[in-house]
DSSP file (Angstrom, degrees, kcal/mol; ACC not computed):
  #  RESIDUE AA STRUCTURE BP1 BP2  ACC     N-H-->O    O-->H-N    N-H-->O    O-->H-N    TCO  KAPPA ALPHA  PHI   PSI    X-CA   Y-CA   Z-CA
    1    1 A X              0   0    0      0, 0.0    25,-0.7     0, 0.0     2,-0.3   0.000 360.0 360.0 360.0 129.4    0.0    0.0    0.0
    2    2 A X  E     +A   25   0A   0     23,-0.2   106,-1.1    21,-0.0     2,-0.3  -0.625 360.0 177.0 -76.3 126.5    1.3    3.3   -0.9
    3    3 A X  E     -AB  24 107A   0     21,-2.5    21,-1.4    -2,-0.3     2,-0.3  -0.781  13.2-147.3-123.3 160.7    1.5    6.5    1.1
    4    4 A X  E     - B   0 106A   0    102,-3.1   102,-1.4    -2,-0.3     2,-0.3  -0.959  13.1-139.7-147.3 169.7    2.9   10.1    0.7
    5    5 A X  E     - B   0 105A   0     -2,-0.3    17,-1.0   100,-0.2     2,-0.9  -0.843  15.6-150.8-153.5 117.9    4.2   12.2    2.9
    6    6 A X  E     -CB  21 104A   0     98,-1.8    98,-2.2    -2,-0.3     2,-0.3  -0.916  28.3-135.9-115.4  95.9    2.9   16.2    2.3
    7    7 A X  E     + B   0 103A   0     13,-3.0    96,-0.3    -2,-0.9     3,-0.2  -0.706  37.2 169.7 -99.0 155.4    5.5   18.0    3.4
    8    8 A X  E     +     0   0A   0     94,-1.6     2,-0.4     1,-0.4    95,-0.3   0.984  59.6  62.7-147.2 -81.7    5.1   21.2    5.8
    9    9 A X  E    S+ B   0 102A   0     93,-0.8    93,-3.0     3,-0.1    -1,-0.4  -0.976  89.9  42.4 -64.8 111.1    8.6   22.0    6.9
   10   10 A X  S >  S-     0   0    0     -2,-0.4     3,-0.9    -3,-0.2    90,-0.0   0.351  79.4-154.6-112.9 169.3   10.8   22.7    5.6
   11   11 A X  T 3  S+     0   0    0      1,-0.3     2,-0.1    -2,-0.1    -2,-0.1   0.896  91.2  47.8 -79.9 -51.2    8.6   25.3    3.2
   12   12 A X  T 3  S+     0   0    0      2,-0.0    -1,-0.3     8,-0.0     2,-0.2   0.137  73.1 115.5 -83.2  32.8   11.0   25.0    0.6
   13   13 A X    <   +     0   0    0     -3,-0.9     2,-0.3    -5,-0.2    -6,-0.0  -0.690  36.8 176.8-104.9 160.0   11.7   21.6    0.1
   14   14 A X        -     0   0    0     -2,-0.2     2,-0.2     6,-0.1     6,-0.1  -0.858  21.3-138.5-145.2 163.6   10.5   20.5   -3.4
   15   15 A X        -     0   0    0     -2,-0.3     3,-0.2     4,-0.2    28,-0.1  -0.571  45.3 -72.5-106.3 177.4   11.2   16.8   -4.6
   16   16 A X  S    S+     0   0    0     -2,-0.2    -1,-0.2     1,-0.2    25,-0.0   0.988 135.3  56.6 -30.3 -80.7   12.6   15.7   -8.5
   17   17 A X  S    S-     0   0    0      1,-0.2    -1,-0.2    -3,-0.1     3,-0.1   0.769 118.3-109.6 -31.7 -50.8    9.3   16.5   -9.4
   18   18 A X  S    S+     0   0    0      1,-0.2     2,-0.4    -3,-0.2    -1,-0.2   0.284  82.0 118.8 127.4  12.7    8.7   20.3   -8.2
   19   19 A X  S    S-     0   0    0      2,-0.2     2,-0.3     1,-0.1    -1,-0.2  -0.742  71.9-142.3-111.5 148.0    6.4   19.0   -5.6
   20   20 A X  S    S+     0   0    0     -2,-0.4   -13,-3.0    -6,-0.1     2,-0.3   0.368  76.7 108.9 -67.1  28.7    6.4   19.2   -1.8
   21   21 A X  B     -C    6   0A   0     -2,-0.3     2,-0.3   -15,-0.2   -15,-0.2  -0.790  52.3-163.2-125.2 121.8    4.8   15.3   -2.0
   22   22 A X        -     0   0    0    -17,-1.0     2,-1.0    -2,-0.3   -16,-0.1  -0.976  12.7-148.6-123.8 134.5    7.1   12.4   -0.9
   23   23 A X        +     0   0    0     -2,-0.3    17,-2.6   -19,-0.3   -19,-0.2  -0.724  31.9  96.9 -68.0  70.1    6.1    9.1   -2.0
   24   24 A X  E     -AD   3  39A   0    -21,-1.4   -21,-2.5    -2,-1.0     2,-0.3  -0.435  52.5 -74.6-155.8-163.5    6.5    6.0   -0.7
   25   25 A X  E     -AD   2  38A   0     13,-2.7    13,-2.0   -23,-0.2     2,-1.3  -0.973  33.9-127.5-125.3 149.0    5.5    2.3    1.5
   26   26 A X  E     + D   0  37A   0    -25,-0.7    11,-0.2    -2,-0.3     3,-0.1  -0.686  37.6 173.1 -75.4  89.6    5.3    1.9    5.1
   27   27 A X  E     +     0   0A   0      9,-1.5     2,-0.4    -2,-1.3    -1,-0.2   0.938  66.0  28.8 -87.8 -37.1    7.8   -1.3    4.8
   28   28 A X  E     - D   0  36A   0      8,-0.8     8,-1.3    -3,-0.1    -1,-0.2  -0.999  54.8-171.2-140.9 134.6    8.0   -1.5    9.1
   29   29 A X  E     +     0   0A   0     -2,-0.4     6,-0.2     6,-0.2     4,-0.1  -0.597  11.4 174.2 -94.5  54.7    5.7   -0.6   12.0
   30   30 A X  E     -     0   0A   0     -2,-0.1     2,-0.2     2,-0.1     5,-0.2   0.299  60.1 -28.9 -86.8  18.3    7.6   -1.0   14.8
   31   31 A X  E >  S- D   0  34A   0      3,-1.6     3,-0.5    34,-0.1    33,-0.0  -0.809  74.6 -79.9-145.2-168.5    5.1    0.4   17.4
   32   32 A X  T 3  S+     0   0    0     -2,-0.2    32,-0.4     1,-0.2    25,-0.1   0.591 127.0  50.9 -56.8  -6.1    2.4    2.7   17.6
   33   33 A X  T 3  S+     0   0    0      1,-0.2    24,-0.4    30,-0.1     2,-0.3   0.527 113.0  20.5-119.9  32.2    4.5    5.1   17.8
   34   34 A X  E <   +D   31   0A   0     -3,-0.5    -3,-1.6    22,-0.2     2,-0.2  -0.885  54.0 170.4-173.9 145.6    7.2    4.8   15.0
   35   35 A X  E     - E   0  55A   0     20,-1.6    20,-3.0    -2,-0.3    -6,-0.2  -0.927  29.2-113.6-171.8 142.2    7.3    3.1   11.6
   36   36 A X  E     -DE  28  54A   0     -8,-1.3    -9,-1.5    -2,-0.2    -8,-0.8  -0.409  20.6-167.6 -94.6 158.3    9.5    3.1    8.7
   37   37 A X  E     -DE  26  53A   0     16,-3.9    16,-1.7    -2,-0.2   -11,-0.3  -0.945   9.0-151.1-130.5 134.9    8.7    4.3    5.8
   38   38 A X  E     -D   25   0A   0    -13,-2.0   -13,-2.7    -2,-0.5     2,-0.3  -0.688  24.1-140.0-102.3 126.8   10.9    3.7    2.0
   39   39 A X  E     -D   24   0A   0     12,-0.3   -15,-0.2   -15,-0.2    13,-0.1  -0.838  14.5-123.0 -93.1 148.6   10.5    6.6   -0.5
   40   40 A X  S    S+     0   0    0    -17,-2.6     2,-0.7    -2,-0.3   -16,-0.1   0.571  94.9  30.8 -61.3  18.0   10.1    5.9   -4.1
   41   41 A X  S    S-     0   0    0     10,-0.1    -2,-0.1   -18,-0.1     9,-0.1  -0.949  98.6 -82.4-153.4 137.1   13.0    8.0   -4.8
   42   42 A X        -     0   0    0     -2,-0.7     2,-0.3     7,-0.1     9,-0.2  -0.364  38.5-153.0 -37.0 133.7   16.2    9.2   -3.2
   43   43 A X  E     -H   50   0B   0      7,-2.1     7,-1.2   -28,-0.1     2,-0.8  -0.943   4.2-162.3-145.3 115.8   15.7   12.2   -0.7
   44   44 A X  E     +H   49   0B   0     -2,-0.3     2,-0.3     5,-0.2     5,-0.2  -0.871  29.8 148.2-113.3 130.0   18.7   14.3   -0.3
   45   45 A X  E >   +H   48   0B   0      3,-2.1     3,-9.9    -2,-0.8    -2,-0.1  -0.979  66.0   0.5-139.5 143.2   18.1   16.5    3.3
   46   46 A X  T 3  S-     0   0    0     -2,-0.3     3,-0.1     1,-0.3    -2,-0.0   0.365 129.1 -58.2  74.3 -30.1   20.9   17.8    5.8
   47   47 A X  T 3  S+     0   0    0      1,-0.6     2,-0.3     0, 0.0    -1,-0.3   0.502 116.3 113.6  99.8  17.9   23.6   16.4    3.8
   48   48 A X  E <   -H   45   0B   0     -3,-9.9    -3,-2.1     2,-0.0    -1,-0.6  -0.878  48.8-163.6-116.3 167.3   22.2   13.0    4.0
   49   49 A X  E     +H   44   0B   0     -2,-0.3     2,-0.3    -5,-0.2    -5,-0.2  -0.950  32.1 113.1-151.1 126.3   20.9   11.4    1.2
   50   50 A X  E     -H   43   0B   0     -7,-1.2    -7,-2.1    -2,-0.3    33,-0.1  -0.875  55.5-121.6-166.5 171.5   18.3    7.9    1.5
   51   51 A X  S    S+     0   0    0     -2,-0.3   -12,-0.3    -9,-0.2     2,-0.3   0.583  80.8 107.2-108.0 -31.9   14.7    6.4    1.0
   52   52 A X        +     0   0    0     30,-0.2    28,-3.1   -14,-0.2   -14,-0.2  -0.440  46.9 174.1-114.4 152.9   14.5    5.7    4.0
   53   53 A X  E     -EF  37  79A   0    -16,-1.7   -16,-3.9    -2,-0.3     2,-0.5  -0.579  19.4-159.2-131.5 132.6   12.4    7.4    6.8
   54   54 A X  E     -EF  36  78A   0     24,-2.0    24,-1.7    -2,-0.2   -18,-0.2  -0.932  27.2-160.3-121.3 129.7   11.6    6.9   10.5
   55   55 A X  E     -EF  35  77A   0    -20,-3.0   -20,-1.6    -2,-0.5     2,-0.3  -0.617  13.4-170.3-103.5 174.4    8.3    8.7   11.3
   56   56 A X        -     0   0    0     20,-0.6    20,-0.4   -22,-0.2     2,-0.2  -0.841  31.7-113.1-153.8 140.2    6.9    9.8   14.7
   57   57 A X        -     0   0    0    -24,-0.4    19,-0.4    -2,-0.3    18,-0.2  -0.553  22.8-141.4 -78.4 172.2    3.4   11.2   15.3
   58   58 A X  S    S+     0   0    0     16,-1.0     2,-0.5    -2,-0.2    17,-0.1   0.275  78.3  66.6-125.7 -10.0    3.6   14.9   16.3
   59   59 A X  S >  S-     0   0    0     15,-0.4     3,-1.9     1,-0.1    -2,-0.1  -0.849  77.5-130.0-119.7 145.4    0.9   14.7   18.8
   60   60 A X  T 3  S+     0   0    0     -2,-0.5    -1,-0.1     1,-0.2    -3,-0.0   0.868 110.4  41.1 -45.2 -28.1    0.4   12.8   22.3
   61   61 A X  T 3  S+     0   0    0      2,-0.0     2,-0.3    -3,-0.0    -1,-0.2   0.233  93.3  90.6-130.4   1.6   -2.5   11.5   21.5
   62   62 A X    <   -     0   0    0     -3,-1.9    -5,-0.2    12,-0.1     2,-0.2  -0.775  50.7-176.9-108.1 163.8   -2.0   10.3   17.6
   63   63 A X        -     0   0    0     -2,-0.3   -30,-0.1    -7,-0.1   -31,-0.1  -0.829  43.3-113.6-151.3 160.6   -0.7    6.4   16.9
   64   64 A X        +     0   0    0    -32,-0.4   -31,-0.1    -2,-0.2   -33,-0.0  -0.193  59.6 154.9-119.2  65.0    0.1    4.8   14.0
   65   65 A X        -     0   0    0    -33,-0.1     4,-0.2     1,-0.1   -34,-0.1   0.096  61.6 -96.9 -38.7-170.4   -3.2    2.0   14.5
   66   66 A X  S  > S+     0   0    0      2,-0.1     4,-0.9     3,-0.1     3,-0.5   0.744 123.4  44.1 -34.9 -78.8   -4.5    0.4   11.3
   67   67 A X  T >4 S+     0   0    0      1,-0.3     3,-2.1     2,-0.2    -3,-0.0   0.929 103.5  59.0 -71.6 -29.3   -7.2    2.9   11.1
   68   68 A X  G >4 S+     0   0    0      1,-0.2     3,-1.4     2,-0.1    -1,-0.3   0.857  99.9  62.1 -47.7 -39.3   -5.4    5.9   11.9
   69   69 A X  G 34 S+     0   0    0     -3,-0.5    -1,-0.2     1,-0.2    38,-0.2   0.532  95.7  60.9 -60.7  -8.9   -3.3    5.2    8.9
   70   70 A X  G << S+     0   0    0     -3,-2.1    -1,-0.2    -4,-0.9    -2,-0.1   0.182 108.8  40.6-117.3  33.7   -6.2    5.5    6.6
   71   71 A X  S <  S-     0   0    0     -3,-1.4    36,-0.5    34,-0.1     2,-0.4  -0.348 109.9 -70.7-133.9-159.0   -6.9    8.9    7.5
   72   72 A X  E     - G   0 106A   0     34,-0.2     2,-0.5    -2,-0.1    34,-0.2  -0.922  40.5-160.7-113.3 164.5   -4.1   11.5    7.9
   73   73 A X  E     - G   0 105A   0     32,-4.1    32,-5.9    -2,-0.4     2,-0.2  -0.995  19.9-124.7-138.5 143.5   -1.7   11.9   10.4
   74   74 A X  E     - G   0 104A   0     -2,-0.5   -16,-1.0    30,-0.3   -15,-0.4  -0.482  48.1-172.4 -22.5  99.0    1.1   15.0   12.0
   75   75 A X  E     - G   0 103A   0     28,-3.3    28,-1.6   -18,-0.2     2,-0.3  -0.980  31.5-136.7-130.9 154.3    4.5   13.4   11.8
   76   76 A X  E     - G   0 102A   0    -20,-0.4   -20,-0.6   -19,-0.4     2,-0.6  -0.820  29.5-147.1 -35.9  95.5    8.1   13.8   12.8
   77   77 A X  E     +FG  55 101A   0     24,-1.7    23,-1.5    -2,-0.3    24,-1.1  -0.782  21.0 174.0 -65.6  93.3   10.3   13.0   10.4
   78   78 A X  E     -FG  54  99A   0    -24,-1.7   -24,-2.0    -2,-0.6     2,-0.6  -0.490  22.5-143.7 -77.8 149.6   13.9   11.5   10.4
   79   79 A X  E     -FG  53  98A   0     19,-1.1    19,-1.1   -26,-0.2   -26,-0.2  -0.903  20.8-130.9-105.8 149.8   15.9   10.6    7.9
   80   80 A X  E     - G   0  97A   0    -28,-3.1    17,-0.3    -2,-0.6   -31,-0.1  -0.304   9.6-150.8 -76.4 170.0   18.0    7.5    8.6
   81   81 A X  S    S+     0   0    0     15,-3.5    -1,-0.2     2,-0.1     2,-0.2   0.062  85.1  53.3-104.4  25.3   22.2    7.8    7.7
   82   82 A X  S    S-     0   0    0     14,-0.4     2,-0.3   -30,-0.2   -30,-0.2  -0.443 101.8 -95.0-143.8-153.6   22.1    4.6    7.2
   83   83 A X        -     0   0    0     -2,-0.2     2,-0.7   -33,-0.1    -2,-0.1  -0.955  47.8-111.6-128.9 147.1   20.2    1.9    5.2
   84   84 A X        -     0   0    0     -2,-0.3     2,-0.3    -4,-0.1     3,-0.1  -0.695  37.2-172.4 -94.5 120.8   17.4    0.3    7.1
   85   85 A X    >   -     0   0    0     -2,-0.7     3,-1.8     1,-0.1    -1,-0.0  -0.651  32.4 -82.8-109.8 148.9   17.5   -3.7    8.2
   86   86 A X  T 3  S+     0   0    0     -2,-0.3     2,-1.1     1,-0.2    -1,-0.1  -0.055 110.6  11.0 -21.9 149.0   15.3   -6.5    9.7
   87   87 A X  T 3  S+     0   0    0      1,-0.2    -1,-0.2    -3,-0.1    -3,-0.0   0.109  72.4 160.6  48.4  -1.2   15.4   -6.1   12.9
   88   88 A X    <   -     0   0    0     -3,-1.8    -1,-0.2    -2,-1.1     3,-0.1  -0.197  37.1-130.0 -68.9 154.4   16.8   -3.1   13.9
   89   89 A X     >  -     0   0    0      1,-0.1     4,-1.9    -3,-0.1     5,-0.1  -0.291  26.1-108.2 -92.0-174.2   15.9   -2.1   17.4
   90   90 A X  H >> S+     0   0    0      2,-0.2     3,-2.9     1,-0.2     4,-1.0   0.936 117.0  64.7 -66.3 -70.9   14.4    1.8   18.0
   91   91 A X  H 3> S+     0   0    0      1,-0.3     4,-3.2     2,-0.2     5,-0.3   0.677 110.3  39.8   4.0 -75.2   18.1    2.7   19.9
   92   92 A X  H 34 S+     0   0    0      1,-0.2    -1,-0.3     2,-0.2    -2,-0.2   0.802 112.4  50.2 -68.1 -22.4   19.6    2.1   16.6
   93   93 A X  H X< S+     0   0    0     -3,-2.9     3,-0.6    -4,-1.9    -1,-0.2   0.892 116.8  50.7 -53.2 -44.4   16.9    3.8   14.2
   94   94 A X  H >< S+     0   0    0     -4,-1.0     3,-0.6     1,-0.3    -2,-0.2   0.777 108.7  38.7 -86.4 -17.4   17.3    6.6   16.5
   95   95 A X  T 3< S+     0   0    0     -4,-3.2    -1,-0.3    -5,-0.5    -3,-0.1   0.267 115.3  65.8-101.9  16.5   21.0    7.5   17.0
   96   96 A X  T <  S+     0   0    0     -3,-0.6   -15,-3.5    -5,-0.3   -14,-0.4  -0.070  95.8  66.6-125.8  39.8   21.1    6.6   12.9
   97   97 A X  E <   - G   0  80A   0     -3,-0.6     2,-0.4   -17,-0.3   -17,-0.2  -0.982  69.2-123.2-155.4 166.7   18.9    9.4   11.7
   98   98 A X  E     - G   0  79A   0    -19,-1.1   -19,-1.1    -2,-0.4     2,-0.6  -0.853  26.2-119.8-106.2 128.5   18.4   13.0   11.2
   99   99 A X  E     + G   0  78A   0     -2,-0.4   -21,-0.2   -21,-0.3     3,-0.1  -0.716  56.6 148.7 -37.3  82.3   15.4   15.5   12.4
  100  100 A X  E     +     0   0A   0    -23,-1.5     2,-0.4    -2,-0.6   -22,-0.2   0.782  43.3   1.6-118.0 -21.9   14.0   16.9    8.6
  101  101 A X  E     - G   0  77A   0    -24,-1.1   -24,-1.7     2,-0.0    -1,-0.3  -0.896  44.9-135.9-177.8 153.7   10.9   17.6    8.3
  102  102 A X  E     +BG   9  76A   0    -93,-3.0   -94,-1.6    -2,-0.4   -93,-0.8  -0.632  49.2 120.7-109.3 136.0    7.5   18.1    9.6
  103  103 A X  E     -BG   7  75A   0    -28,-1.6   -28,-3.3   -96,-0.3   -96,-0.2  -0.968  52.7 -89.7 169.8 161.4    4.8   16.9    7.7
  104  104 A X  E     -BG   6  74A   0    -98,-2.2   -98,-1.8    -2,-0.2     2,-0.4  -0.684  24.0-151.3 -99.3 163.7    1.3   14.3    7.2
  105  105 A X  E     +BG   5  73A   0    -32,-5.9   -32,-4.1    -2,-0.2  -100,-0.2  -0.878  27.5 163.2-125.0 148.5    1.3   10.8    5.9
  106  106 A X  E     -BG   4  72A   0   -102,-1.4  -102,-3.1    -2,-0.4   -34,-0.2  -0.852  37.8 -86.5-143.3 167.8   -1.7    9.9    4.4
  107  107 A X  E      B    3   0A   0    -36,-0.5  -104,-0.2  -104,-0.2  -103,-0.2   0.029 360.0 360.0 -64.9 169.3   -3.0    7.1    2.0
  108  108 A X              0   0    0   -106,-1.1  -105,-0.1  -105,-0.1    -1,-0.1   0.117 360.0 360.0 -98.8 360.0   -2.7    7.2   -1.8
């Protein structure tokens, strides 16, 4: 299933395309409250450059259920320096990513 990511900060970020719209699949949920997400396309932020995304909800009180995901939702976005594996635990998602940009996921 396919998602995109409407981003909000930073105001100028634009994609290949010309659009603020990143593209992509939720490939890991590893709680409600973080899940990675793969963009169709290379993302260069920060001086890092990846597909891959660990998102965060931006509010106390949003999760990233089933149904919530088929509405939109307020996230935090890192991007990871690294490339994303099986199993990695949060510890290592989190001290392997960058703070970039503010933004919803919602369905496609």
């Amino acid at each position: 299933m396919f998602h995109k990511i409407i981003v909000s900060e930073p105001w100028d970020f634009t994609n290949i395309y010309g659009t603020n719209i990143i593209t992509g699949k939720i490939i890991d949920i590893i709680n409600e409250r973080m899940l990675i997400f793969k963009s169709s396309d290379l993302i260069a932020l920060q001086g890092v450059e990846n597909k891959y995304f660990a998102l965060f909800p931006r509010l106390k009180e949003d999760n990233f259920s089933k149904e919530s995901l088929e509405s939109s939702i307020e996230v935090n976005v890192y991007i990871l320096t690294s490339t994303y594996c099986d199993g990695m635990n949060i510890n290592d998602i989190i001290c392997n990513s960058v703070f970039v940009i503010i933004g919803d996921i919602m369905k496609l």
